[in-house]
N, CA, C and O atoms as a Maestro MAE file, in Angstrom:
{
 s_m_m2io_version
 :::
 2.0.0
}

f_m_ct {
 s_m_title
 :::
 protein
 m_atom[280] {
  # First column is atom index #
  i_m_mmod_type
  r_m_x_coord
  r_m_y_coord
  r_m_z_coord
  i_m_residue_number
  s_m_chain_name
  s_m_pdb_residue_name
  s_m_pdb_atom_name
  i_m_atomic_number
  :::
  1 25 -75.644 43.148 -5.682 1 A "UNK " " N  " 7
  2 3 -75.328 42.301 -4.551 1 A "UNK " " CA " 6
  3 2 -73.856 42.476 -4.209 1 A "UNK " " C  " 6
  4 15 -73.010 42.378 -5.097 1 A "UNK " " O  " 8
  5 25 -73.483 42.768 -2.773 2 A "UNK " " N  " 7
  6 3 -72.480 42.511 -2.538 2 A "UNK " " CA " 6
  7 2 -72.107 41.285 -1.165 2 A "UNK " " C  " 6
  8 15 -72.771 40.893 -0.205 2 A "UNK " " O  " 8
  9 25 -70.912 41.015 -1.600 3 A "UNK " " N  " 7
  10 3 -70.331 39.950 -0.788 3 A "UNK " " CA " 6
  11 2 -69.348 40.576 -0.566 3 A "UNK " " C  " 6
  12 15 -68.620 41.287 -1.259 3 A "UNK " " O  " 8
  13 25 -69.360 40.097 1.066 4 A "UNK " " N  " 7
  14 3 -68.844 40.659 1.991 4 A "UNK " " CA " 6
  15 2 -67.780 39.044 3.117 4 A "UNK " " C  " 6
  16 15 -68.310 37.945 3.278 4 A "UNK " " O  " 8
  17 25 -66.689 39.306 3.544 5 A "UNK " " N  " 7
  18 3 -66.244 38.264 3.504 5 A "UNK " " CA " 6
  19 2 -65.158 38.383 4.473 5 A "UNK " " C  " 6
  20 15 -64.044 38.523 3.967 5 A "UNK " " O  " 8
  21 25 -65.255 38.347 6.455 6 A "UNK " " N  " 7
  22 3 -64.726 38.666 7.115 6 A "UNK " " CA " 6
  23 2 -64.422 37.652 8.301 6 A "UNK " " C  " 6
  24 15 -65.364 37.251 8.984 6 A "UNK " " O  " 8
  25 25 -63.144 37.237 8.554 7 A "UNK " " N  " 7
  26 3 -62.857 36.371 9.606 7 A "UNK " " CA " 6
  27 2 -61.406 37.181 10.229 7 A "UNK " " C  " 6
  28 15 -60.593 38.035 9.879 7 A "UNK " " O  " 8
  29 25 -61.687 36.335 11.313 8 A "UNK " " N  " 7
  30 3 -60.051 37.084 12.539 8 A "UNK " " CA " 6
  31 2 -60.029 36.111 13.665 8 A "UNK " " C  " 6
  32 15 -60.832 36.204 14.593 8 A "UNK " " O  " 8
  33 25 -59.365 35.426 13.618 9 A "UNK " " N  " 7
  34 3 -59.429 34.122 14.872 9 A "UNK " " CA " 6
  35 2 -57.789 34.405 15.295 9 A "UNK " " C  " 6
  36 15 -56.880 34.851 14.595 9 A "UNK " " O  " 8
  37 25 -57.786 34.063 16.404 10 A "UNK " " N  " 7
  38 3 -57.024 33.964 16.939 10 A "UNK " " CA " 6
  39 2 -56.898 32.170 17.433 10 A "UNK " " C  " 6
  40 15 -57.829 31.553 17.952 10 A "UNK " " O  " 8
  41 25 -55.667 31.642 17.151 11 A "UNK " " N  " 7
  42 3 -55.786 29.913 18.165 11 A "UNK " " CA " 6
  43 2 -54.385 29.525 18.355 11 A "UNK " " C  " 6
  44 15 -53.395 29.835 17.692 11 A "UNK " " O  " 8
  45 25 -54.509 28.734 19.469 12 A "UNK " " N  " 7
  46 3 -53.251 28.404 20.058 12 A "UNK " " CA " 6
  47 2 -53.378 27.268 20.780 12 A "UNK " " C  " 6
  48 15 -54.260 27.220 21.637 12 A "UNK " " O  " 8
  49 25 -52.300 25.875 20.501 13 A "UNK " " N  " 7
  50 3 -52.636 24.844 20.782 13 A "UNK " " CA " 6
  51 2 -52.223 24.570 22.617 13 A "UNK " " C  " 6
  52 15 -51.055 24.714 22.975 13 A "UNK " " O  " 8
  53 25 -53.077 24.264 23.413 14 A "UNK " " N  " 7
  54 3 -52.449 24.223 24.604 14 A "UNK " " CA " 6
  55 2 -51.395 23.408 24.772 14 A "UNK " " C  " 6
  56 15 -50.762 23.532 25.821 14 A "UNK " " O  " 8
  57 25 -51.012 22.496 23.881 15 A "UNK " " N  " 7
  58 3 -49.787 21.788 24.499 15 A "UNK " " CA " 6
  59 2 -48.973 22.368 23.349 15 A "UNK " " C  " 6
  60 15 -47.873 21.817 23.386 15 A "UNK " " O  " 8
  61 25 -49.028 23.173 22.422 16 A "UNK " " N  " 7
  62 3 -47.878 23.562 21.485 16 A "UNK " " CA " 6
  63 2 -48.354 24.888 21.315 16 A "UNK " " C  " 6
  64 15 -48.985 25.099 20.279 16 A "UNK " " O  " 8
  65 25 -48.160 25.986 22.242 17 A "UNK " " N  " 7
  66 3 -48.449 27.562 21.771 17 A "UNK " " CA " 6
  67 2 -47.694 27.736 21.059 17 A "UNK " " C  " 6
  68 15 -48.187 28.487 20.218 17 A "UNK " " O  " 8
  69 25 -46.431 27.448 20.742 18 A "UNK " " N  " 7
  70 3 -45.524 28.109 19.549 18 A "UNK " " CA " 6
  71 2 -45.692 27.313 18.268 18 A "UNK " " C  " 6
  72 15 -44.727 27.313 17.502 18 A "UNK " " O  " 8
  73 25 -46.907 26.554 17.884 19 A "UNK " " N  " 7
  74 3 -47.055 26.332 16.578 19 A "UNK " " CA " 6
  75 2 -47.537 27.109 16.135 19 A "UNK " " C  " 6
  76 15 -48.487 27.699 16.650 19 A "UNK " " O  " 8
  77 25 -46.770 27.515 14.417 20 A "UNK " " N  " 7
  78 3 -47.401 28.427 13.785 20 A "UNK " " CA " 6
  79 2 -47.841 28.006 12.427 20 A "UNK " " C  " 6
  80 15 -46.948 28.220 11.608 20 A "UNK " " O  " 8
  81 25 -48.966 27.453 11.883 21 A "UNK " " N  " 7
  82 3 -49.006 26.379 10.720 21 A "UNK " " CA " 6
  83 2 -48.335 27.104 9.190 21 A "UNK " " C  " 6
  84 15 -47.870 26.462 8.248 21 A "UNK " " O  " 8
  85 25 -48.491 29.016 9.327 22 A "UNK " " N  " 7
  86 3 -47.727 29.594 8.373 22 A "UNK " " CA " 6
  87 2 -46.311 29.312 8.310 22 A "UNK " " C  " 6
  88 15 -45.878 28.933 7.222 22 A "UNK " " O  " 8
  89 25 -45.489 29.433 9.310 23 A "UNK " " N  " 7
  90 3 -44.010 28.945 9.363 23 A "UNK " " CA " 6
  91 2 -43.965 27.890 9.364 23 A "UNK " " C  " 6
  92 15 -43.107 27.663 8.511 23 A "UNK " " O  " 8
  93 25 -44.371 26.764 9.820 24 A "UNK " " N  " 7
  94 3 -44.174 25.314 9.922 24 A "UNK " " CA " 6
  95 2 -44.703 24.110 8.995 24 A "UNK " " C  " 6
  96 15 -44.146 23.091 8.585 24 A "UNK " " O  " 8
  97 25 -46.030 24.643 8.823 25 A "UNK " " N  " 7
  98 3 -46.915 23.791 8.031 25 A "UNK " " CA " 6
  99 2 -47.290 22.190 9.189 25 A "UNK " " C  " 6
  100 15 -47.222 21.853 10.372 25 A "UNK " " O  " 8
  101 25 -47.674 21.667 7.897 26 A "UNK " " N  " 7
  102 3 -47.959 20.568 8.214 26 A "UNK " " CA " 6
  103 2 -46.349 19.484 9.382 26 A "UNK " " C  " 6
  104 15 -46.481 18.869 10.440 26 A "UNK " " O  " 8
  105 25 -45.458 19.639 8.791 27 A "UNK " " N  " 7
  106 3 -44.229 19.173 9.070 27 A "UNK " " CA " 6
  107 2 -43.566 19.319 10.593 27 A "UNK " " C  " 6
  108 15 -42.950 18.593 11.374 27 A "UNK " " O  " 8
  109 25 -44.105 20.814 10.546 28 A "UNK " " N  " 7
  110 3 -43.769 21.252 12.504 28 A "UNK " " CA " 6
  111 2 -44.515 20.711 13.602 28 A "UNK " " C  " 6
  112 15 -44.181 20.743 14.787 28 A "UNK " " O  " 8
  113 25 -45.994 19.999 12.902 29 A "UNK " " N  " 7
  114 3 -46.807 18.993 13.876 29 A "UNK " " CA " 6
  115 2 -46.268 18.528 14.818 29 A "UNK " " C  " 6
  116 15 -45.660 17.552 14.377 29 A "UNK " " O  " 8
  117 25 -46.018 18.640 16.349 30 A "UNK " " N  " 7
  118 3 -45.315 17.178 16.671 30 A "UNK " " CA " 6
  119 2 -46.688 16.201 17.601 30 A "UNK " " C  " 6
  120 15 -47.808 16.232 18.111 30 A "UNK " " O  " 8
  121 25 -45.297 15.284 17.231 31 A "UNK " " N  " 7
  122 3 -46.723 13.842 17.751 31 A "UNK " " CA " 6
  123 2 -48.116 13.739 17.300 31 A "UNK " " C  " 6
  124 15 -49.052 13.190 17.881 31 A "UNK " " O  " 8
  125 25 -48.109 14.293 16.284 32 A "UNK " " N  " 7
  126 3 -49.343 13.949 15.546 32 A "UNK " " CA " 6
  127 2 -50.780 14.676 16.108 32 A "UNK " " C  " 6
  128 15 -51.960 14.359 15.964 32 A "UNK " " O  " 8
  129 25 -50.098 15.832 16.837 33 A "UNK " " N  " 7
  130 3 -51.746 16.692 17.652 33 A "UNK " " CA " 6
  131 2 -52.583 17.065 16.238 33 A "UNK " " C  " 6
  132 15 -52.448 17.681 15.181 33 A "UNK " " O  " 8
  133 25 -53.546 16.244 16.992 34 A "UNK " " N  " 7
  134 3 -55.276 16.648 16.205 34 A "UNK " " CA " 6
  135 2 -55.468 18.556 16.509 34 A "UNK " " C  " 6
  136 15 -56.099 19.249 15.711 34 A "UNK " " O  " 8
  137 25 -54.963 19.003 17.469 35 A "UNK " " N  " 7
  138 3 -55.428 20.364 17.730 35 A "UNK " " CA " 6
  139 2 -54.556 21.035 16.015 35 A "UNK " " C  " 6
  140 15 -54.983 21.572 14.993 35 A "UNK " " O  " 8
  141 25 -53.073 20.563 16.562 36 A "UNK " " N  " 7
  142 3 -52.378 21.280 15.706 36 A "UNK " " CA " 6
  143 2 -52.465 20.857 14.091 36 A "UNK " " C  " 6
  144 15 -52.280 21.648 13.166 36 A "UNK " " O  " 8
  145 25 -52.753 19.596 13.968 37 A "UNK " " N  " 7
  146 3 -53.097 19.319 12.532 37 A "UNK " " CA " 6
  147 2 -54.882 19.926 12.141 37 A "UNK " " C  " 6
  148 15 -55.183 19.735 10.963 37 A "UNK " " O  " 8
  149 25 -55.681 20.409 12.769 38 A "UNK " " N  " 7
  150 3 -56.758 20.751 12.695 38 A "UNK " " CA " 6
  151 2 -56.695 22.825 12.429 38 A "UNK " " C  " 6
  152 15 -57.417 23.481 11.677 38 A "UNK " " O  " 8
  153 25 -55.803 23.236 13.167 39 A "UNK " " N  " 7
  154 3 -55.118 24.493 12.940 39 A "UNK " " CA " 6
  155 2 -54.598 24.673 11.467 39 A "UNK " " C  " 6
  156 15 -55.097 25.329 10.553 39 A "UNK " " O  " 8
  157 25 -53.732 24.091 11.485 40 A "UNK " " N  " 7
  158 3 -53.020 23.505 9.875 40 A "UNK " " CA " 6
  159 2 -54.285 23.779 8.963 40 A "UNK " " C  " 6
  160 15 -54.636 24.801 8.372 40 A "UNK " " O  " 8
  161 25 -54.889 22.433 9.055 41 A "UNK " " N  " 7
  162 3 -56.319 22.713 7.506 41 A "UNK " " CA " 6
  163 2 -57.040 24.101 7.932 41 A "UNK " " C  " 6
  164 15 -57.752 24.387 6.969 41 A "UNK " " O  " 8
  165 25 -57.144 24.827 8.662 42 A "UNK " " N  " 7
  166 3 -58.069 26.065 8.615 42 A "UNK " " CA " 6
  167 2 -57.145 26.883 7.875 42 A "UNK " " C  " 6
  168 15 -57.551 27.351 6.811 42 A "UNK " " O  " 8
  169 25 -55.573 27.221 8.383 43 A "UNK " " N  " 7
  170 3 -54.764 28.061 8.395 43 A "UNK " " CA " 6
  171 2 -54.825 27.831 6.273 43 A "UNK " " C  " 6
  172 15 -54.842 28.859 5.596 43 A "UNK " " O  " 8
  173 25 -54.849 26.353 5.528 44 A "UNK " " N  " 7
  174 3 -54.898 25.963 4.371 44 A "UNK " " CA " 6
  175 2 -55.981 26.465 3.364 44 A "UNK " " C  " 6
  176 15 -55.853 26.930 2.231 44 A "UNK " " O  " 8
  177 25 -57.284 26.184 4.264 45 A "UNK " " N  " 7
  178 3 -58.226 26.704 4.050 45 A "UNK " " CA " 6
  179 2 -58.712 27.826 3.884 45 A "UNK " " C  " 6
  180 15 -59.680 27.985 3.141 45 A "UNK " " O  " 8
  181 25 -57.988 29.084 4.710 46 A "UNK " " N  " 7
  182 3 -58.252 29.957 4.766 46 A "UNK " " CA " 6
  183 2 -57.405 30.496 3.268 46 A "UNK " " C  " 6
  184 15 -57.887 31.453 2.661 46 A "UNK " " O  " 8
  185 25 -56.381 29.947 2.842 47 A "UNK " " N  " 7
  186 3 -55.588 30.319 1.374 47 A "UNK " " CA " 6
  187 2 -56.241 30.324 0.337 47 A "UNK " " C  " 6
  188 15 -56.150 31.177 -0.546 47 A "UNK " " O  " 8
  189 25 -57.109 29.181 0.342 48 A "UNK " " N  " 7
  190 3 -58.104 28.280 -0.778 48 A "UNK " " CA " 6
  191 2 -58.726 29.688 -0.980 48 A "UNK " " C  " 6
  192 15 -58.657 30.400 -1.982 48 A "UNK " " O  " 8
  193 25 -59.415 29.952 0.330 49 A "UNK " " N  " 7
  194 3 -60.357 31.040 0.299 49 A "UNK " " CA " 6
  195 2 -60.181 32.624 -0.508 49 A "UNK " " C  " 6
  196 15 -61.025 33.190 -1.203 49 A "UNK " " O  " 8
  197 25 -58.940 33.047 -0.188 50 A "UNK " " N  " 7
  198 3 -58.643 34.176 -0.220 50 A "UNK " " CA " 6
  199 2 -58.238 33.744 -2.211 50 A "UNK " " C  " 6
  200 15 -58.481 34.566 -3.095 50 A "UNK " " O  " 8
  201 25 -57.736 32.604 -2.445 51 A "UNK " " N  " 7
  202 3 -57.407 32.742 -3.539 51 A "UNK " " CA " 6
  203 2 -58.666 32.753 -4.582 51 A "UNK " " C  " 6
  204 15 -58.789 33.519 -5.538 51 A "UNK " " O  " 8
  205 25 -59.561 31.739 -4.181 52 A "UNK " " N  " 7
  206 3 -61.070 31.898 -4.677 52 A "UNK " " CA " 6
  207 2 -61.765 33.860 -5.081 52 A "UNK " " C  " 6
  208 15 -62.007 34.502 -6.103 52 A "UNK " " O  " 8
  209 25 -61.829 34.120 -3.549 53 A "UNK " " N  " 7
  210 3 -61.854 35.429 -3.818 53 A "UNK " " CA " 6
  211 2 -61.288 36.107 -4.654 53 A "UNK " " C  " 6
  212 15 -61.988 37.017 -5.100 53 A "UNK " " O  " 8
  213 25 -59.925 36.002 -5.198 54 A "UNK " " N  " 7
  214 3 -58.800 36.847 -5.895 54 A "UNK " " CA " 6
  215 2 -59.435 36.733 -7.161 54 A "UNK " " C  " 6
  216 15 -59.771 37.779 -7.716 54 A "UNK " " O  " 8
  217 25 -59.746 35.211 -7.935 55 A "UNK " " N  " 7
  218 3 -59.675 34.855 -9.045 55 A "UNK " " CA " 6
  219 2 -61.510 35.381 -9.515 55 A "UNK " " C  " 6
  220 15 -61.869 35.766 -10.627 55 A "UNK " " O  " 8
  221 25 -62.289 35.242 -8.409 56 A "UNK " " N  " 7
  222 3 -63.713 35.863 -8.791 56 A "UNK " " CA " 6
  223 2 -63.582 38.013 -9.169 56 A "UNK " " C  " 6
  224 15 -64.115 38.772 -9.978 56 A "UNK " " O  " 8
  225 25 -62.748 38.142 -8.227 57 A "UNK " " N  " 7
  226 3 -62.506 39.264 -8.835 57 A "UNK " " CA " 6
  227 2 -62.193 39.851 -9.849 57 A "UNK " " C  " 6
  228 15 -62.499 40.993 -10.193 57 A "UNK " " O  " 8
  229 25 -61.461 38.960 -10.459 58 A "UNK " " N  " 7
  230 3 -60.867 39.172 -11.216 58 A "UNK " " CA " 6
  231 2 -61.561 39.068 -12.647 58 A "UNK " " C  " 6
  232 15 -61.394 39.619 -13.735 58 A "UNK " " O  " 8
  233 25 -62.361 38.164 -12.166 59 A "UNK " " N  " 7
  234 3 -63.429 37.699 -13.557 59 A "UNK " " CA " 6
  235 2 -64.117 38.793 -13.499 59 A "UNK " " C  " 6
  236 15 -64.033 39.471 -14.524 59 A "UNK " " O  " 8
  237 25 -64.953 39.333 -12.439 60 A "UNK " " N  " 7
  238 3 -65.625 40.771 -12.427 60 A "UNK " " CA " 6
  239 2 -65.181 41.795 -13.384 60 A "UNK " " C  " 6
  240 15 -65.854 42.220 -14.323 60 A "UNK " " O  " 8
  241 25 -63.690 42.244 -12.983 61 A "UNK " " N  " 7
  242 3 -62.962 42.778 -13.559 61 A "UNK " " CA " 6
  243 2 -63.235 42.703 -15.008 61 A "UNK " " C  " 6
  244 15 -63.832 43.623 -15.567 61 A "UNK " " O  " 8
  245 25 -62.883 41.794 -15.560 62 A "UNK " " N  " 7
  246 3 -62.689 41.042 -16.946 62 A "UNK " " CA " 6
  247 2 -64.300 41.321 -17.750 62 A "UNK " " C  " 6
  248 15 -64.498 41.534 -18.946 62 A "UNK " " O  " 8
  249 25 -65.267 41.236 -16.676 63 A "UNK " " N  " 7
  250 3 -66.600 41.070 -17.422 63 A "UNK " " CA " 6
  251 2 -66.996 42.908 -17.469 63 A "UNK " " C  " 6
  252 15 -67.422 43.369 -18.528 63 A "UNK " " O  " 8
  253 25 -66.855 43.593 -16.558 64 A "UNK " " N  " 7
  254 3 -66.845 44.975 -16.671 64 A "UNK " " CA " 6
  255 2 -66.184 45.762 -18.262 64 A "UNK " " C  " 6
  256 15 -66.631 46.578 -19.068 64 A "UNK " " O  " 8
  257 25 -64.612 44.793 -18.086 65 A "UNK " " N  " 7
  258 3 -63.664 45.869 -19.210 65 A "UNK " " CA " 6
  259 2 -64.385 45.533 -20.314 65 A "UNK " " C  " 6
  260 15 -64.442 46.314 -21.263 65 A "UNK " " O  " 8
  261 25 -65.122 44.150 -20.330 66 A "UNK " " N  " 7
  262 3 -66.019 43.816 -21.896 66 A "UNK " " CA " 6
  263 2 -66.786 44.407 -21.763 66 A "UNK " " C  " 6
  264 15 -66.938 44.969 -22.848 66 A "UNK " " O  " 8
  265 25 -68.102 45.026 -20.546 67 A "UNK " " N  " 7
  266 3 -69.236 45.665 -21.267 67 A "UNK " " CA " 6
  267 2 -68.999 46.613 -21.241 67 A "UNK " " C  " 6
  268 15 -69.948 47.222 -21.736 67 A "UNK " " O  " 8
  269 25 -68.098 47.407 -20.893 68 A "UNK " " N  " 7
  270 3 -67.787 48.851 -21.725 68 A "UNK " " CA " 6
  271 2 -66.734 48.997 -23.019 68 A "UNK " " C  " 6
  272 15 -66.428 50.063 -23.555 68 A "UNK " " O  " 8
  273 25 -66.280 47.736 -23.367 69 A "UNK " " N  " 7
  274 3 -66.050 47.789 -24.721 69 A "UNK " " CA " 6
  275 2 -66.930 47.163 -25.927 69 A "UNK " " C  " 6
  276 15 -66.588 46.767 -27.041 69 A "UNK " " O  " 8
  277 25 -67.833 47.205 -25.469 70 A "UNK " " N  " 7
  278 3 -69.356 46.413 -26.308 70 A "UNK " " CA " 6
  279 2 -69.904 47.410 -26.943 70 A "UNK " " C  " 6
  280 15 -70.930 47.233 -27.601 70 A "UNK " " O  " 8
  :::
 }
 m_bond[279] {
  # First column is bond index #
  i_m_from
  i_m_to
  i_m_order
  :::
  1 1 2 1
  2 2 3 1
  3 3 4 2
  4 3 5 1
  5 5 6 1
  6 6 7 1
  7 7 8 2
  8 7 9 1
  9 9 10 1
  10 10 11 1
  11 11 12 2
  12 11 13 1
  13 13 14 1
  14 14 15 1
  15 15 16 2
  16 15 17 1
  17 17 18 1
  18 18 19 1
  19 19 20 2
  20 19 21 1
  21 21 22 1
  22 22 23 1
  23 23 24 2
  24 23 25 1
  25 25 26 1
  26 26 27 1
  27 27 28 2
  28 27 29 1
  29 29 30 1
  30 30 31 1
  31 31 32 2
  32 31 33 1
  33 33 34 1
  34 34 35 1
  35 35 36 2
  36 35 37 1
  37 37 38 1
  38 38 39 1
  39 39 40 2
  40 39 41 1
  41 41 42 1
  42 42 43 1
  43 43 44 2
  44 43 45 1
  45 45 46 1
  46 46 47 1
  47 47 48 2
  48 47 49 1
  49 49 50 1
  50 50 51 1
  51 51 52 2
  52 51 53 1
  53 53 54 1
  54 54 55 1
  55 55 56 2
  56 55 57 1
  57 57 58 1
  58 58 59 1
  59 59 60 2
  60 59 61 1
  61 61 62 1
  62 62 63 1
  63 63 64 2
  64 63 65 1
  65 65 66 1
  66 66 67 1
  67 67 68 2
  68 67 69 1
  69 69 70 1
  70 70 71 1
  71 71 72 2
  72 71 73 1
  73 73 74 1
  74 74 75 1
  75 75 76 2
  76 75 77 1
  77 77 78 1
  78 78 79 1
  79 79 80 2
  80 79 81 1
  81 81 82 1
  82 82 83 1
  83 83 84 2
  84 83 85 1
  85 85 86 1
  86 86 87 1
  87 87 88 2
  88 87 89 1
  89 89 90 1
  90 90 91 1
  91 91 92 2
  92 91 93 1
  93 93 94 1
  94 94 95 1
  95 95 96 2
  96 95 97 1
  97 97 98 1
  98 98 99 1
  99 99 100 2
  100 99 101 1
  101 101 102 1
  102 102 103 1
  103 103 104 2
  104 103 105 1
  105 105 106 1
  106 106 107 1
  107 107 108 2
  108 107 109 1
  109 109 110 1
  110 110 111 1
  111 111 112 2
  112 111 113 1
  113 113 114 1
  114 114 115 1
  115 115 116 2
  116 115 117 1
  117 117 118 1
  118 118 119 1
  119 119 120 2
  120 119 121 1
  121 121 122 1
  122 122 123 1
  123 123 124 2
  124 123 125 1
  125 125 126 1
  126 126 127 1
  127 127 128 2
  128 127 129 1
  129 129 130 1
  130 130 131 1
  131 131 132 2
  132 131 133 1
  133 133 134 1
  134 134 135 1
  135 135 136 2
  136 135 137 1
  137 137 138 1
  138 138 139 1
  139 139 140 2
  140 139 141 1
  141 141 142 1
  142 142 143 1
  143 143 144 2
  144 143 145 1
  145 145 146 1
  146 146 147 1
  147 147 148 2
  148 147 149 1
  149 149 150 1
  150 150 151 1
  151 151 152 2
  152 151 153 1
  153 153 154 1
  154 154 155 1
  155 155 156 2
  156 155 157 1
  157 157 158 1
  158 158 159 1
  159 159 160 2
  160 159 161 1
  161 161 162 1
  162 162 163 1
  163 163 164 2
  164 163 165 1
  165 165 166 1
  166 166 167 1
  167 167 168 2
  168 167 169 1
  169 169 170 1
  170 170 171 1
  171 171 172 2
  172 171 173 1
  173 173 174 1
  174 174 175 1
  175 175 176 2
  176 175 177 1
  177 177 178 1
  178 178 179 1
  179 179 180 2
  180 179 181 1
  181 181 182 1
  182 182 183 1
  183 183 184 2
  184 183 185 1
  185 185 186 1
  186 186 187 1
  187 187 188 2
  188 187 189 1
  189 189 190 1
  190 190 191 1
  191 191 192 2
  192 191 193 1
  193 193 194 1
  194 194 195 1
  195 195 196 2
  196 195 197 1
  197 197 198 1
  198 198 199 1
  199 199 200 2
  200 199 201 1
  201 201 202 1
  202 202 203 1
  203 203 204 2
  204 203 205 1
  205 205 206 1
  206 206 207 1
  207 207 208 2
  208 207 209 1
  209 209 210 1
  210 210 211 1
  211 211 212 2
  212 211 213 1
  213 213 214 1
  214 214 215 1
  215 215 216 2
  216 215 217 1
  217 217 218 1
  218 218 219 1
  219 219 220 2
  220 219 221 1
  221 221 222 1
  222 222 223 1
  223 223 224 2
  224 223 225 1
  225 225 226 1
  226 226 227 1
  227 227 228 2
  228 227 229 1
  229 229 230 1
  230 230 231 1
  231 231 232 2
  232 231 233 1
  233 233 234 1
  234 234 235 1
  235 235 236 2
  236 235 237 1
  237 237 238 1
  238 238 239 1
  239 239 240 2
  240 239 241 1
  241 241 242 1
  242 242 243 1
  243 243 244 2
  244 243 245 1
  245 245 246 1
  246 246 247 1
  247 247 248 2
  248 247 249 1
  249 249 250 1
  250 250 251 1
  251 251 252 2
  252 251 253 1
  253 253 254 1
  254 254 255 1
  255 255 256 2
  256 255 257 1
  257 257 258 1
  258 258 259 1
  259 259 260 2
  260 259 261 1
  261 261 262 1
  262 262 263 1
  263 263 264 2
  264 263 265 1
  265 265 266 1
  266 266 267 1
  267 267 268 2
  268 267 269 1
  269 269 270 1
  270 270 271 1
  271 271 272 2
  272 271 273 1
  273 273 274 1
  274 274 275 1
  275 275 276 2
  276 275 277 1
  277 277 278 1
  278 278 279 1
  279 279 280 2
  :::
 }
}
């Protein structure tokens, strides 16, 4: 089985195009936009993700180097 694991969005808040939730985070919000705090948790989410991925790999990894040293 393989997993396969592909996203590419593009978003931009109409009343704040120059938010960027990587440079700014949560903190560069202004006035409390739902668009831009909703950008934010994906942009967060999407970290969670990639780090999930990293650490399953890694176990792969780990379970491979044991059954060829078995």
């Amino acid at each position: 089985m393989t997993l396969r694991i592909t996203a590419r969005f593009a978003l931009s808040c109409p009343r704040h195009p120059r938010y960027d939730p990587e440079c700014g985070g949560q903190g560069a919000i202004k006035a409390g936009c739902d668009i831009c705090s909703q950008m934010c948790r994906i942009w967060r989410s999407s970290l969670a993700l990639q780090q999930e991925y990293h650490d399953l790999a890694e176990k792969i990894v780990q379970a491979r180097r044991a059954e060829k040293g078995s």
